[in-house]
C-alpha positions in Angstrom: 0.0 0.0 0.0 2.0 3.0 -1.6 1.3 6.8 -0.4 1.2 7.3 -3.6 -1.6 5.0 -4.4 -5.1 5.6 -4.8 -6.0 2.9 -2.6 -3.9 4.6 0.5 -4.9 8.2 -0.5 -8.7 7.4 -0.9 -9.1 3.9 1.3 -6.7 3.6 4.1 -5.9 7.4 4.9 -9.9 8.9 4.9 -11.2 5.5 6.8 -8.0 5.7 9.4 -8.5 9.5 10.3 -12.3 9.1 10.7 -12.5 6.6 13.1 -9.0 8.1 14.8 -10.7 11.5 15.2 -14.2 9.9 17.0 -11.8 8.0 19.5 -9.6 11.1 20.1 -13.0 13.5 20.4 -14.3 10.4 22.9 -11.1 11.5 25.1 -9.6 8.1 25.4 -6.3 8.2 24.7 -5.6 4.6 25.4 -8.0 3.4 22.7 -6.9 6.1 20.2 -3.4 5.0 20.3 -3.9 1.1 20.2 -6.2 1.9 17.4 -3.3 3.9 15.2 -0.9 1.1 16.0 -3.5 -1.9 15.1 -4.1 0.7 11.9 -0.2 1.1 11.4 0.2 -3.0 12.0 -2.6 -3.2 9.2 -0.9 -1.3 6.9 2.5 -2.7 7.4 0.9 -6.2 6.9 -0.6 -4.8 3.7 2.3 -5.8 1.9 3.1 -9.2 3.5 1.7 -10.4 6.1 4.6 -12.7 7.0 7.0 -9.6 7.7 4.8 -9.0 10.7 6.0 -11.8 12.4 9.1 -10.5 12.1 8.2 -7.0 13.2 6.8 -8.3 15.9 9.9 -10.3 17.4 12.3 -6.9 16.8 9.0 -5.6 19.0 9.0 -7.7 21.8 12.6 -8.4 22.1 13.9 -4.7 22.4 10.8 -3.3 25.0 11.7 -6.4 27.2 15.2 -5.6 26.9 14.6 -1.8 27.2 13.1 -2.5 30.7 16.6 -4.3 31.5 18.3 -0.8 30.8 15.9 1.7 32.2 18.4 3.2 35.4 17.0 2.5 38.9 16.1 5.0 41.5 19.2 6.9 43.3 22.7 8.0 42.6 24.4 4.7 44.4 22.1 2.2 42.4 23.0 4.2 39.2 26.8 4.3 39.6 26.8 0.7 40.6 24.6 -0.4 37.5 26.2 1.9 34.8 28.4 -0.8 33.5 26.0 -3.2 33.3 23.6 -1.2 31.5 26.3 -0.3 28.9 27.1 -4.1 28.3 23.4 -4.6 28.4 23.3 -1.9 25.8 25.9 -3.3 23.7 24.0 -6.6 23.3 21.1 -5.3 22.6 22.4 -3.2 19.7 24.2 -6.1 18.5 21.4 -8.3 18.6 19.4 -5.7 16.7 22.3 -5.2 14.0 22.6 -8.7 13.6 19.1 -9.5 12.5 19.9 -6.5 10.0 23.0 -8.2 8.7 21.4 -11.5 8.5 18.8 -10.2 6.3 20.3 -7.5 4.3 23.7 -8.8 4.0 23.7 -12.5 4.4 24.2 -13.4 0.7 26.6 -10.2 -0.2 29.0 -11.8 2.5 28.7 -14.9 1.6 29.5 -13.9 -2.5 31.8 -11.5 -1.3 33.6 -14.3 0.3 33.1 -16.7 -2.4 34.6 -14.2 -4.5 37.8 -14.1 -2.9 38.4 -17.3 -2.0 37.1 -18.5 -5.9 34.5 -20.3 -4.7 30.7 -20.3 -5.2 28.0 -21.5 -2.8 24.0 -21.8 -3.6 22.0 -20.1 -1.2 18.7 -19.5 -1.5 17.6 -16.0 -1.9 16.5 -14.0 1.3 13.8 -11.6 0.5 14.9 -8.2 2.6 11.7 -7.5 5.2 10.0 -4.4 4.7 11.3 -1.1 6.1 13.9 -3.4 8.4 16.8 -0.7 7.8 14.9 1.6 9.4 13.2 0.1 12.1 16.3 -0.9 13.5 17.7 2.0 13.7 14.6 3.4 15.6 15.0 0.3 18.0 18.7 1.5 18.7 17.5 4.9 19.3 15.0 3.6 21.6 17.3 1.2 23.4 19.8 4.3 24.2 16.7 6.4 25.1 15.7 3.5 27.7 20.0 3.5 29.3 19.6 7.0 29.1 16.6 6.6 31.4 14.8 9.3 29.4 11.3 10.2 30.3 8.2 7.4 28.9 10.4 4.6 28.1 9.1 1.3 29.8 5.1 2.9 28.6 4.6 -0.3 26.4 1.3 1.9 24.6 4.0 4.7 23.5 6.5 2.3 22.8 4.7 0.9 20.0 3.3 3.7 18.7 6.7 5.1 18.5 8.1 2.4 16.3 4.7 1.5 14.6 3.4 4.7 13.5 2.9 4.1 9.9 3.8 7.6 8.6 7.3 7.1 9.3 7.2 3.1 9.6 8.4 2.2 5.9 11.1 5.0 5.2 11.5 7.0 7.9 12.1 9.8 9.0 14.4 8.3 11.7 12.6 9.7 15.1 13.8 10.0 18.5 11.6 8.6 21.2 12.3 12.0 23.3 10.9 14.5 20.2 7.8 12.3 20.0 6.8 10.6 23.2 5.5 14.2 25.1 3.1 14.1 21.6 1.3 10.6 22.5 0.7 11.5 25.6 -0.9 15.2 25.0 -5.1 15.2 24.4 -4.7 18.9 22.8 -2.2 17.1 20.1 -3.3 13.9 19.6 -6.3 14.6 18.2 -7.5 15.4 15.0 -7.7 19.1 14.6 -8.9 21.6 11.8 -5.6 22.8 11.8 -3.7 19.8 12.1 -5.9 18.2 9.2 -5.4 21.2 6.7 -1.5 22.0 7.2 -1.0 17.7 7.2 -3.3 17.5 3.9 -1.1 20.9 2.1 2.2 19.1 3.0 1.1 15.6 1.9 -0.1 17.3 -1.3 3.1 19.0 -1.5 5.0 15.6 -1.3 2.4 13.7 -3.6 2.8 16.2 -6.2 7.1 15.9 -5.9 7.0 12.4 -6.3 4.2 11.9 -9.3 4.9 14.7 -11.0 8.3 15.3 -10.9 10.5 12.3 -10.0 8.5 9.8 -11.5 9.0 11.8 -15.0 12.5 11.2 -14.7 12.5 7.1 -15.4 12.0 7.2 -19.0 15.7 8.8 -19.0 17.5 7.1 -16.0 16.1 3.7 -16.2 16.7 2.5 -19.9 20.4 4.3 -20.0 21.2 2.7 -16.6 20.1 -0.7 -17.8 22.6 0.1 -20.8 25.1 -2.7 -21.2 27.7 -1.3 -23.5 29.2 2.3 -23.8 27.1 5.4 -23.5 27.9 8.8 -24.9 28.1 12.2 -23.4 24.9 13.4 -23.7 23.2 10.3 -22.5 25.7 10.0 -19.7 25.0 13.4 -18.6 21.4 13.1 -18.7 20.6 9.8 -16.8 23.0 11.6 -14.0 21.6 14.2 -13.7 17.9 13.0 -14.4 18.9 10.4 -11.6 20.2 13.2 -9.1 16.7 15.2 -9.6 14.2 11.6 -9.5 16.5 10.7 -6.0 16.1 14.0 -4.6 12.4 14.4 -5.6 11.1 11.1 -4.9 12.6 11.0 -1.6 12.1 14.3 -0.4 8.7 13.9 -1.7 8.4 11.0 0.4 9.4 12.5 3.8 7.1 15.3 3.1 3.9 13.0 2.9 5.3 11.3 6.2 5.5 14.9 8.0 1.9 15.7 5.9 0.8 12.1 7.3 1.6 12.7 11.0 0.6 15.9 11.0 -3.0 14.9 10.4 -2.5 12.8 13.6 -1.1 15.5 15.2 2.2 14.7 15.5 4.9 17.1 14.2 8.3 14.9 13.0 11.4 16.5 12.3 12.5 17.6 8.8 14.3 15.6 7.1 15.5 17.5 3.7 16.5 21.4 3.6 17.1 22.2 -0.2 20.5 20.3 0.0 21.5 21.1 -3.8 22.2 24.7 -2.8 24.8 23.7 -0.9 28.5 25.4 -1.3 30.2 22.6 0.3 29.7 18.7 0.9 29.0 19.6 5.2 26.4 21.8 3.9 25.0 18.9 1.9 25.1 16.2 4.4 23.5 18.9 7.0 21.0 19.4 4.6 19.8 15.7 3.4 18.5 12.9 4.6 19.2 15.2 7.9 17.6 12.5 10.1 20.2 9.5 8.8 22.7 12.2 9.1 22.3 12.8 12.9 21.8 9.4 13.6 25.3 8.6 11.9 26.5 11.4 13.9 25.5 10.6 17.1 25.6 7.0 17.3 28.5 6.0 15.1 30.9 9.3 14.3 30.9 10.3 17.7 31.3 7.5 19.6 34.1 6.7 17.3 35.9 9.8 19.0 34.4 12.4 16.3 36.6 15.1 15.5 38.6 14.9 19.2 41.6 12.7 18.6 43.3 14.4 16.2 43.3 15.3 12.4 44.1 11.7 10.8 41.8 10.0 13.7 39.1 12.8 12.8 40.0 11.8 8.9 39.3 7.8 9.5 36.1 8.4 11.6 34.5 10.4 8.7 35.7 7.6 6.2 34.1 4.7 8.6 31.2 6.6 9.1 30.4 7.5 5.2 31.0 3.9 4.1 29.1 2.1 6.5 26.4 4.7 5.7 26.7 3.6 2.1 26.5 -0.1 3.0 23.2 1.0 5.2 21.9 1.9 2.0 21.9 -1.6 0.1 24.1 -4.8 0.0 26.3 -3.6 -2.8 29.6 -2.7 -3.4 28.3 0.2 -5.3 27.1 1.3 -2.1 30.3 0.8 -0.4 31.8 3.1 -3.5 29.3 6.0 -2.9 29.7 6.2 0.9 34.1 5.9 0.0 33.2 9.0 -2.0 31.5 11.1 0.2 34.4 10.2 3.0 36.8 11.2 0.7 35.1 14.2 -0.1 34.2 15.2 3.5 37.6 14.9 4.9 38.8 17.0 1.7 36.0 19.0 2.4 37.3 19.7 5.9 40.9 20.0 4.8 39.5 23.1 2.9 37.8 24.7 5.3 41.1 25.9 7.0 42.6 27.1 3.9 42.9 30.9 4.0 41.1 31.6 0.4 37.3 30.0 0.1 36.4 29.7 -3.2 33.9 31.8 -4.6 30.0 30.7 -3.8 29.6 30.0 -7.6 32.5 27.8 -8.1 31.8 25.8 -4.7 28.5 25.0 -5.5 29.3 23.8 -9.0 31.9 21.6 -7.6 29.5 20.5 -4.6 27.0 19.6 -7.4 29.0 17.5 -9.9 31.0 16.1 -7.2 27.3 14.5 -5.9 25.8 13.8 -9.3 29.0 11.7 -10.2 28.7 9.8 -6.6 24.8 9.3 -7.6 26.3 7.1 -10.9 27.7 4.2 -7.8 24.2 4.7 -5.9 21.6 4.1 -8.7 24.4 1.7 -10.8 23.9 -1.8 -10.0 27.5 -2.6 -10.8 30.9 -1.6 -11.3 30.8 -2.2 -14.8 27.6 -0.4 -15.6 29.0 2.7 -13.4 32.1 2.7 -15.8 30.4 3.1 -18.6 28.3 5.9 -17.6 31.6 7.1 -15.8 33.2 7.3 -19.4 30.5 8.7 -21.0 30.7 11.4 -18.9 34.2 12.3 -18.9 33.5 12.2 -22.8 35.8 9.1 -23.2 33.0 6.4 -24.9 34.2 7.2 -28.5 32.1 6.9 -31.3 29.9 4.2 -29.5 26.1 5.0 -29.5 23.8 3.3 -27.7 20.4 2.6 -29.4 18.1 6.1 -30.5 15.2 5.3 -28.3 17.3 5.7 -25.5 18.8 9.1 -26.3 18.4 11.8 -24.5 17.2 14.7 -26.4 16.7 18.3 -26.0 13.6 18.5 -24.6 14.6 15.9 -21.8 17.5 18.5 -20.9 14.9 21.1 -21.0 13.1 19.0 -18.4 16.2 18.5 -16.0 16.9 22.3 -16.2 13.6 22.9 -15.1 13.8 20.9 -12.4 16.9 22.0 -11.5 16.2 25.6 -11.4 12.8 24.7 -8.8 15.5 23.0 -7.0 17.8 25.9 -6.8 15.4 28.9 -6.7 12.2 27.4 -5.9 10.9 27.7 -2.6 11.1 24.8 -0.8 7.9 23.2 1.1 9.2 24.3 4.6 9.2 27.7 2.8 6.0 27.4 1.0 4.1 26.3 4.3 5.6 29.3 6.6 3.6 32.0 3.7 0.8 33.6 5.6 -2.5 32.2 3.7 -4.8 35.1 4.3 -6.6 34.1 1.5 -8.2 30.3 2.4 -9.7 29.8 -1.2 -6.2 30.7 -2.1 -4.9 27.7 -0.1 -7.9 26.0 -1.2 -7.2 26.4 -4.9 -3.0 25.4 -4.7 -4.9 21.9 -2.5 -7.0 21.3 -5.5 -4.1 21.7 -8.1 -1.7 19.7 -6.3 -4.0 17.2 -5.9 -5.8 16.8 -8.8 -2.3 17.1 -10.9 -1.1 14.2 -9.2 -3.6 11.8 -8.4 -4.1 11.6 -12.3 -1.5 10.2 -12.9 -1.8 7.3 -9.8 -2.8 4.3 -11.8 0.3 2.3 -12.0 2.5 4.1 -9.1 5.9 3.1 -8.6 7.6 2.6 -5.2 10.0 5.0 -3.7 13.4 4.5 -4.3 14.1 4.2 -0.6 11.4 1.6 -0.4 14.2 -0.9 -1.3 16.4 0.0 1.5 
């Protein structure tokens, strides 16, 4: 069940808030919230029903352990348990990261390792669970929450509406139990609310409209010239880079919008997620700037318990490097992955090196570097191998010779007029956190741009494709 689906937008969604809002107006909260979870458990299931089971271990294992880490009462209790609640902590991560790896990365180690040792076993396929990247990582969060002995852990109700909460349950954003627990338990926010409803409904229509309209258009460039298996020339090369860098950037910032939009009906505000990260002067800027959730998590719970930027210049070098390339592996079970995240490490700690220089580069020149620097690290992300990345790579640097790939995949002039389009709403357009701060005085105004968004995107619904983060 896609957000971008009719049977969500008009089924699930309409049917979910109605009965949500006569529970919340009946003032118990108890049955409101069990309600949304059974809802969000529904919709989870939707796709297959054997993931719950799944989803329901990851569940019950980390709130049982979670009540194993919560600190007891007084100083003298705490400073004697504090050890034992970090090795308590450690397990529990590990336990958590190790159904990941089983499921993500059990048959990439296993041909990696066949590989180099030239051998070759026959496993059978594992099909990756739904959303399990990111529900482990909320389970972490939650787990150093609970050590942290931060206010509502050990409330089973908000537990599970924390990491079952449909909105964000498939591709985040990744939440903190801290920025959303003080929400569940509120009657004047969790409730459904004219304002709530209308702000939730602009944003989601905001999102919709980024996704349908905007990345979607972009497959009939990326996809074919991806799937490409010989040489590809410059202007193809270009395009599907590019075209991929704008369908990424749309479809996924389109999906955290209609996850804000989504919670916001419910009265739940999440924290943003993207911050137009293409008008960034400098790869920091960028990584502050996407996917700013992932970010922060990779900051606090990997980069900085690694020792951050505090043990010198070469420790602060590796740290960035570890970071960014077990943030590209997070992303899929590929070496392309791997690649991507090498990349951006390389680029940070370059990044950094540069900051200290005496001369900045000018703002034009930094963001054009920032830019291509990005679009060529998206070729590694959407390739599916080394060898398909090459050839793009070449095509690129102008370097595929008289090679021509077939016509019908060309990229023609009107397909760059589409990608400089887009890239100039990137650029200059205001973004949806920009769009939703404009006073409305005008309510058939914000009526009206409802009804456009909407109606522009939900005709073009029938067949929806997933989000590219879906597969993550």
């Amino acid at each position: 069940m896609l957000f971008n689906s009719y049977l969500f937008t008009f089924g699930f969604l309409p049917i979910t808030l109605i009965i949500f809002g006569l529970l919340a107006r009946s003032g118990n909260l108890i049955a409101t919230a069990w309600f949304t979870i059974l809802a969000s458990l529904f919709f989870y299931g939707w796709w297959n029903w054997h993931y719950i089971f799944l989803f329901g271990f990851s569940v019950g294992f980390n709130y049982l352990w979670s009540l194993l880490l919560i600190p007891a009462n007084g100083a003298a209790e705490e400073e004697r348990s504090r050890r034992v609640r970090r090795m308590l902590l450690g397990v529990g991560v590990a336990v958590n990261l190790a159904l990941l790896g089983y499921f993500k990365y059990r048959n990439f180690l296993v041909d990696s390792v066949g590989m180099a040792l030239g051998r070759h076993w026959n496993l059978a396929p594992l099909v990756l669970p739904l959303a399990v990247s990111f529900f482990t990582f909320e389970q972490i969060t939650y787990l150093s929450a609970a050590s942290n002995g931060e206010p509502g852990t050990g409330d089973f109700t908000s537990y599970c509406m924390f990491i079952a909460f449909f909105p964000h349950l498939i591709a985040g954003p990744i939440v903190r139990y801290n920025e959303i627990y003080p929400q569940f338990n509120r009657n004047t926010h969790f409730a459904l609310t004219a304002e709530n409803l209308s702000d939730g409904l602009m944003i989601f229509a905001i999102g919709l409209f980024k996704k349908v309209i905007i990345a979607d258009t972009f497959r009939d460039i990326v996809d074919p010239i991806f799937a490409h298996p010989g040489p590809v020339i410059f202007r193809d090369a270009w395009g599907a880079a590019l075209g991929f860098a704008l369908q990424i950037y749309f479809d996924f910032s389109g999906y955290s919008d209609m996850a804000i939009g989504l919670a916001r009906m419910f009265g739940v505000r999440f924290p943003e997620n993207f911050d137009s990260p293409y008008k960034s002067r400098d790869l920091v800027q960028f990584w502050r700037r996407w996917h700013i959730t992932l970010s922060f998590f990779l900051r606090d719970y990997l980069y900085i318990p690694l020792g951050g930027n505090r043990r010198g210049e070469l420790r602060h070098y590796l740290n960035l490097m570890i970071t960014m390339v077990l943030g590209g592996l997070w992303h899929g079970a590929n070496w392309t992955f791997v690649m991507w995240g090498t990349l951006h490490g390389v680029g940070l700690s370059l990044n950094h090196a540069r900051r200290k220089a005496v001369r900045k580069l000018p703002d034009a020149v930094a963001w054009a570097v920032t830019f291509i620097f990005t679009t060529i690290a998206w070729v590694f992300f959407r390739a599916m191998t080394f060898r398909q990345a090459a050839f793009l790579l070449r095509g690129m640097a102008g370097l595929a010779g008289s090679a021509a790939i077939a016509h019908k995949y060309s990229v023609n002039a009107h397909d760059y007029t589409r990608i400089a389009l887009v890239l100039a709403i990137a650029l200059f357009g205001p973004n949806r956190q920009t769009i939703m701060s404009y006073e409305w005085r005008n309510d058939y105004v914000y009526a009206g741009a409802f009804a456009l968004l909407m109606a522009a995107a939900t005709m073009t619904m029938a067949n929806p494709p997933p989000f590219i983060y879906f597969q993550f």
